[in-house]
C-alpha positions, -999 to +999 in steps of 0.1 A: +188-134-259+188-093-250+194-087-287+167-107-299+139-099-279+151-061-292+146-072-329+113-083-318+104-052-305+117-032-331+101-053-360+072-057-340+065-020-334+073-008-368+046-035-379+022-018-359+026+011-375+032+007-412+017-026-415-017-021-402-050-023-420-050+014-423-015+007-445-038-015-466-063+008-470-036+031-485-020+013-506-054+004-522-060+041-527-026+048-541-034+019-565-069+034-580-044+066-588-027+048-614-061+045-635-067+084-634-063+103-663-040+133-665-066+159-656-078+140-632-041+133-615-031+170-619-062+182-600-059+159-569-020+175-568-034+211-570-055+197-538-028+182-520+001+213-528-024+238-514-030+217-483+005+215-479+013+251-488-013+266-460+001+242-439+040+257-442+019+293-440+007+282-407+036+260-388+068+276-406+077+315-397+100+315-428+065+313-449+038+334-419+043+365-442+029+350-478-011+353-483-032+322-479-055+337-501-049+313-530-071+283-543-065+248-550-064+253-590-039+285-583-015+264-558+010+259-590+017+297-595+019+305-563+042+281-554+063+293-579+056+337-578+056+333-539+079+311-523+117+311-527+138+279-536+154+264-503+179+239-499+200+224-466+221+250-460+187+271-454+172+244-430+211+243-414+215+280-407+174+290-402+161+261-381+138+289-361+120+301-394+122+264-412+109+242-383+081+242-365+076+247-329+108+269-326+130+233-335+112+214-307+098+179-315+064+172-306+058+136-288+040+124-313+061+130-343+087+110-353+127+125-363+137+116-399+176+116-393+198+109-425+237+120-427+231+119-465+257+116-492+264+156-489+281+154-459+256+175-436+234+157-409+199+168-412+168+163-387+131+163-403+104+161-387+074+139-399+038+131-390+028+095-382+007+099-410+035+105-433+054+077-422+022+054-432+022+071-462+056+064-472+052+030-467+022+027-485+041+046-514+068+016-513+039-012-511+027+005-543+056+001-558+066-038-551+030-043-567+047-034-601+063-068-595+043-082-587+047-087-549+017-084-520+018-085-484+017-120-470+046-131-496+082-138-488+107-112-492+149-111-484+167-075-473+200-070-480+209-027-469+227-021-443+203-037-414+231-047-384+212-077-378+238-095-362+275-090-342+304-078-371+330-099-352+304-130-358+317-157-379+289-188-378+258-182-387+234-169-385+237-140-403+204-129-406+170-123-389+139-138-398+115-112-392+079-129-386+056-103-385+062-094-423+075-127-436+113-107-440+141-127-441+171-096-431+206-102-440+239-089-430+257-072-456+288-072-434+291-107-441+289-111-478+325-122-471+343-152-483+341-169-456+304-165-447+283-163-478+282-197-489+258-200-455+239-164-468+233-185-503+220-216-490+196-197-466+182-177-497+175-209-515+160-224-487+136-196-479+131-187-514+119-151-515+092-137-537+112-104-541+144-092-521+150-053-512+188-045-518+212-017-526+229-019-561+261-021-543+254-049-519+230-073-547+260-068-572+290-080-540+264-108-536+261-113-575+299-112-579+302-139-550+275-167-571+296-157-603+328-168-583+308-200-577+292-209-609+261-203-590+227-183-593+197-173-576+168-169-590+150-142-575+116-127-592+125-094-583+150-071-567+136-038-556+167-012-554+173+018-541+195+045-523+227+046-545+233+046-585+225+016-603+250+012-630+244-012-659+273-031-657+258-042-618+224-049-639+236-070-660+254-091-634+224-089-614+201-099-639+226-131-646+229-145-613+204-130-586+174-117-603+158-120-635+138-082-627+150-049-615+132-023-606+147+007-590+132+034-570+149+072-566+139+087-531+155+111-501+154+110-463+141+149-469+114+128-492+105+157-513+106+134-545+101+100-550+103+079-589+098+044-591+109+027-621+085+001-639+083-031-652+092-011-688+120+002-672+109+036-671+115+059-641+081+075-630+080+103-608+051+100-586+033+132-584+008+120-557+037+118-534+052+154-543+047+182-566+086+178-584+100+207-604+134+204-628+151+238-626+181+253-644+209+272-628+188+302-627+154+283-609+134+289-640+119+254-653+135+234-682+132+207-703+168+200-705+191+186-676+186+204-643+183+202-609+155+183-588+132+210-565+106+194-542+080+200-519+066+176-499+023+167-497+018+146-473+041+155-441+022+187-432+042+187-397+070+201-412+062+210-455+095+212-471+084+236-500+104+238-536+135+219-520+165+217-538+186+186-540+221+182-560+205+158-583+200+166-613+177+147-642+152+164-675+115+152-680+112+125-702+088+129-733+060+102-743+038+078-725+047+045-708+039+013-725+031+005-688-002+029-688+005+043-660-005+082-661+023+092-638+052+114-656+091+100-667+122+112-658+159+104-676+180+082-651+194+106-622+225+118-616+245+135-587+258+116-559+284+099-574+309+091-545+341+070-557+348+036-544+360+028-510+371+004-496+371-014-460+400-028-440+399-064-463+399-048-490+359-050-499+338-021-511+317-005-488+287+013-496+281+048-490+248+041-483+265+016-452+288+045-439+261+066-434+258+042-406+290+065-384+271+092-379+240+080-367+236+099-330+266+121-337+256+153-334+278+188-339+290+180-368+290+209-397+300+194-428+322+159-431+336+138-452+352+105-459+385+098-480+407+067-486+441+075-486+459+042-483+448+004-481+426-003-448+428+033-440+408+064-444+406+098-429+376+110-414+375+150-422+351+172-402+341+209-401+330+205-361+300+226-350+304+250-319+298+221-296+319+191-309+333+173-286+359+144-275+330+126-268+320+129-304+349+122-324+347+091-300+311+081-310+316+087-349+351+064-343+326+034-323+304+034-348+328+029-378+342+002-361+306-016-348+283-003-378+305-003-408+338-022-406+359-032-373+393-033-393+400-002-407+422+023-399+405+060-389+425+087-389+405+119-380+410+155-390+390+188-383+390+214-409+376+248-411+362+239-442+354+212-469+356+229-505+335+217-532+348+204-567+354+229-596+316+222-610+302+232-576+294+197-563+305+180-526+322+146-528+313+131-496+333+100-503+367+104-521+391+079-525+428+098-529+447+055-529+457+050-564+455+018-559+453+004-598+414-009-591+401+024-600+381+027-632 
């Protein structure tokens, strides 16, 4: 009873505020963008880089010593000739010169918390308006497929919607202030999808959200069957979607996929088409692709960021670990927004849980939400039903810490594995300079 009036809260709330009429409003607006023509599109970026730019000048004490004294039309070269490249490790060790407000959260902003697939937790602060606008970047995108408010949609990420140790359904919430059927991902077990199945048939979604990893368990699971869905669209995001998953995906789930390539630092955000291009969606963020020496490219580099529309705390020319190269042409799909290759980075090897299914990264994310004084960490399966938590602890960590991250594994991501936990001065990187934060050390013969 206590749990569900807190889903109705929760659902209720966030309604409120990404699903109001101003959200509409946006997503209209975000619409007319996609009938601009490229002068027209790189103009309205030079306007919203600047305001972002003056608004880093005047909140962030890393950026108080560069001029203001730049125009809209020469926001581009000053971006690059007068601010440096940052990355995590800068926001990590500088949160006095990278934050605003000396690292002290304003009531009315909201904390953008992710773990992330590097293996350091990381705190953003954003506006409320951001957080509208991000949704309304999202709406824009599940218009591709055709999908509008008011229509039926499924969610299968790592929502905890219901108990793990639950065995009957349901294992799901219906969500009624957006028509969102949420599904435990927990249970895409054996025993309790055949009841996950007949409730997607029977509320017959106009589009479902997923990870790649948990629509291609679910996929796997109607194969086993002789069964299919058939699902207009699947909307994915958060992990790499490899084309063996599509093409099990398209066969027994959903006939359309359209993936989307975005951060909890949300300095970049792509969306890929009903062409199947990837567009990077330069009304969200001014994106650079620079090579090992931060000059620009055309070949593979790495993606640099900086956000326009979270002007409580700019992240300016943000560098992530993935990497990608601009894509030459124009989009059947007419849209004037720029393509990228397929990205790369963030390739963590398969894990799995304590009955032997694969759990996503994305899910295991899920042990470290309100741990705090952790450095660097990192997750490795070295045996069946086991793996060993490794951890570079912070100054203050804590019993009471090692306890919460060992809670949540067992309530968030999987209550039968083994956890064996070990602190470590330090995590080294691989040989090409990259940070595994999910390693699996079993040779276990399923490895590909």
């Amino acid at each position: 009873m206590l749990a569900g009036l807190r889903k109705e809260f929760l659902y209720g709330g966030r309604a409120l505020v990404r699903d109001n009429a101003l959200s509409q409003r946006l997503v209209h607006k975000l619409r007319a963008h996609e009938t601009l023509d490229e002068e027209g599109l790189q103009a309205m970026g030079d306007r919203l880089l600047h305001r972002s730019l003056q608004a880093a000048i005047d909140k962030l004490p890393y950026y108080a010593h560069i001029t203001r004294d730049f125009t809209p039309r020469e926001a581009r070269q000053a971006l690059r000739e007068l601010f440096p490249v940052v990355d995590k490790t800068a926001l990590l060790d500088h949160p006095q010169a990278l934050y605003p407000n000396g690292g002290v959260k304003r009531p009315w902003q909201a904390l953008g918390k992710t773990s992330g697939t590097t293996g350091s937790p990381l705190v953003v602060f954003r506006s409320l308006q951001s957080v509208q606008m991000e949704q309304a970047f999202i709406k824009r995108h599940w218009t591709w497929g055709g999908y509008f408010d008011g229509m039926p949609r499924a969610t299968l990420r790592g929502d905890l919607v219901t108990e793990l140790e639950r065995q009957e359904p349901p294992f799901w919430f219906e969500n009624r202030y957006n028509r969102q059927l949420l599904l435990s991902s927990r249970h895409l077990t054996d025993q309790c999808v055949d009841a996950i199945i007949g409730k997607l048939r029977d509320y017959a979604p106009a589009m479902m959200q997923a990870y790649p990893s948990t629509a291609y368990t679910l996929a796997l699971h109607l194969r086993r069957r002789g069964q299919a869905l058939e699902i207009p669209f699947l909307f994915t995001a958060s992990e790499p979607l490899y084309p063996h998953q599509q093409e099990l995906i398209r066969e027994h789930l959903a006939d359309k996929i359209l993936d989307m390539y975005g951060m909890a630092e949300r300095v970049a955000f792509a969306t890929q088409c009903e062409y199947g291009s990837l567009h990077v969606n330069t009304d969200y963020s001014h994106v650079e692709i620079l090579d090992q020496d931060g000059e620009p490219t055309d070949g593979y580099g790495q993606v640099v960021g900086t956000t326009l529309h979270n002007l409580a705390m700019p992240l300016v020319r943000y560098r992530l670990s993935d990497r990608t190269r601009w894509k030459p042409g124009r989009c059947p799909c007419g849209r004037p927004f720029p393509m990228i290759e397929p990205v790369t980075g963030k390739l963590e090897d398969r894990i799995t849980g304590g009955d032997g299914s694969e759990i996503s990264p994305s899910v295991l994310t899920f042990a470290f939400k309100g741990v705090e004084n952790v450095r660097k960490s990192q997750v490795a399966q070295v045996g069946a039903g086991h793996w060993e938590l490794r951890l570079v602890p912070d100054l203050g960590f804590t019993q009471a810490d090692q306890d919460k991250l060992l809670h949540n594994i067992h309530h968030l991501v999987d209550p039968t594995v083994r956890v064996s936990v070990v602190l470590r001065d330090a995590l080294p990187d691989t040989a090409a300079g990259k940070f595994r934060w999910v390693v699996n050390e079993w040779q276990d013969g399923r490895r590909t």
